[in-house]
N, C-alpha and C positions, 0 to 999 in steps of 0.2 A: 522552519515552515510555520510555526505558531504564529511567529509575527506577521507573518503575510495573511494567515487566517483573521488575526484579529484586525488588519489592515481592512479588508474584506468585512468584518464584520462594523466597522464604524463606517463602513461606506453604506452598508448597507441600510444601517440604524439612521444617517443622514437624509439618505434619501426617500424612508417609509417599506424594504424592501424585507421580505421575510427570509432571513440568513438559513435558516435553517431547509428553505425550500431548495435551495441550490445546490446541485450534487458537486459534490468536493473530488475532486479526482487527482492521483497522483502517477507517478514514473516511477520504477523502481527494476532496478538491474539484482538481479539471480543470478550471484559466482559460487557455483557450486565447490570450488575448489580454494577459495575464500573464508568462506564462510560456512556453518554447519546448518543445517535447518534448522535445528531451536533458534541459534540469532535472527535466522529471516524472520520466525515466525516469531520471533521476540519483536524486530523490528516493525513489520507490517502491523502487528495489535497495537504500540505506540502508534504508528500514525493512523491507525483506526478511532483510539482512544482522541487522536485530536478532533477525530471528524469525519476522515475520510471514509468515500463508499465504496470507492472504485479505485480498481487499482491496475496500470497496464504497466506491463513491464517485458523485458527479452531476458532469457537463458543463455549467460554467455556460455561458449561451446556446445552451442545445440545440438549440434553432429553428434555428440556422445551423448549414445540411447539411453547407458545407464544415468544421466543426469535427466532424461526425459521421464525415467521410470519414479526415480527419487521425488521429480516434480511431481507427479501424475496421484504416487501412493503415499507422500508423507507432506508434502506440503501442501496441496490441495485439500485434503482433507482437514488438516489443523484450523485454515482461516476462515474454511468457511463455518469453523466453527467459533469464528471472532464474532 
Protein backbone atom coordinates (compact mmCIF):
# COMPACT_ATOMS: atom_id res chain seq x y z
CA UNK A 1 0.00 0.00 0.00
CA UNK A 2 3.08 2.53 0.43
CA UNK A 3 3.68 2.33 -3.19
CA UNK A 4 0.33 3.28 -4.19
CA UNK A 5 0.48 6.14 -1.53
CA UNK A 6 3.63 7.35 -2.88
CA UNK A 7 1.95 6.81 -6.47
CA UNK A 8 -0.59 9.35 -5.31
CA UNK A 9 1.74 11.48 -3.90
CA UNK A 10 3.94 12.22 -7.25
CA UNK A 11 0.69 12.63 -8.77
CA UNK A 12 -0.24 14.93 -6.71
CA UNK A 13 3.31 16.93 -6.50
CA UNK A 14 2.68 16.84 -10.70
CA UNK A 15 -0.16 18.39 -10.73
CA UNK A 16 0.21 21.34 -7.68
CA UNK A 17 -2.42 19.24 -5.51
CA UNK A 18 -2.00 19.30 -1.64
CA UNK A 19 -1.28 15.39 -0.77
CA UNK A 20 -1.94 15.80 2.54
CA UNK A 21 -5.43 17.42 2.17
CA UNK A 22 -6.86 14.13 0.82
CA UNK A 23 -8.26 11.62 3.32
CA UNK A 24 -6.58 8.43 2.75
CA UNK A 25 -9.06 5.57 3.44
CA UNK A 26 -8.54 1.95 3.68
CA UNK A 27 -10.50 -1.79 3.80
CA UNK A 28 -9.59 -3.88 6.34
CA UNK A 29 -11.33 -7.38 7.25
CA UNK A 30 -11.52 -8.26 11.39
CA UNK A 31 -11.11 -12.30 11.77
CA UNK A 32 -11.51 -12.53 15.05
CA UNK A 33 -10.62 -16.18 15.07
CA UNK A 34 -7.44 -15.35 12.96
CA UNK A 35 -6.12 -13.08 14.58
CA UNK A 36 -5.73 -11.57 18.25
CA UNK A 37 -6.46 -8.01 18.76
CA UNK A 38 -2.99 -6.67 19.56
CA UNK A 39 -2.22 -7.93 15.66
CA UNK A 40 -5.23 -5.90 14.39
CA UNK A 41 -4.27 -3.22 16.41
CA UNK A 42 -0.63 -3.71 15.63
CA UNK A 43 -1.91 -3.77 12.08
CA UNK A 44 -4.29 -0.73 11.79
CA UNK A 45 -1.43 1.76 13.61
CA UNK A 46 0.94 0.57 10.53
CA UNK A 47 -1.42 1.54 8.17
CA UNK A 48 -2.28 4.69 10.27
CA UNK A 49 1.52 5.41 10.42
CA UNK A 50 1.34 5.32 6.54
CA UNK A 51 -1.30 7.91 6.49
CA UNK A 52 -4.39 6.49 6.71
CA UNK A 53 -7.55 8.28 8.59
CA UNK A 54 -10.23 6.22 7.89
CA UNK A 55 -10.67 2.94 8.12
CA UNK A 56 -13.94 0.72 6.94
CA UNK A 57 -13.96 -2.66 7.36
CA UNK A 58 -16.65 -6.09 8.28
CA UNK A 59 -16.32 -8.50 11.23
CA UNK A 60 -16.16 -11.83 9.75
CA UNK A 61 -18.69 -13.96 11.78
CA UNK A 62 -20.63 -11.09 12.90
CA UNK A 63 -23.35 -13.32 14.22
CA UNK A 64 -21.01 -14.13 17.23
CA UNK A 65 -22.02 -11.38 19.90
CA UNK A 66 -19.00 -12.22 21.69
CA UNK A 67 -16.75 -11.05 18.63
CA UNK A 68 -19.06 -7.94 18.64
CA UNK A 69 -18.23 -7.26 22.43
CA UNK A 70 -14.28 -7.96 21.87
CA UNK A 71 -14.85 -5.32 18.82
CA UNK A 72 -16.91 -2.72 20.82
CA UNK A 73 -14.40 -3.13 24.45
CA UNK A 74 -10.87 -3.71 23.20
CA UNK A 75 -10.45 -2.75 19.82
CA UNK A 76 -12.38 0.30 19.48
CA UNK A 77 -10.86 1.79 22.25
CA UNK A 78 -7.05 0.91 21.32
CA UNK A 79 -7.31 2.92 17.73
CA UNK A 80 -8.92 5.40 18.48
CA UNK A 81 -6.16 6.00 20.60
CA UNK A 82 -3.74 5.76 17.24
Amino acid sequence: MQHKLDVLKAHCDTVGRDYDEIEKTVMYRFDLEAQTVGQIVEDLGRLAAMGFTVGHGGLRNVYDTNQLEIFRKEIIPAVEAL
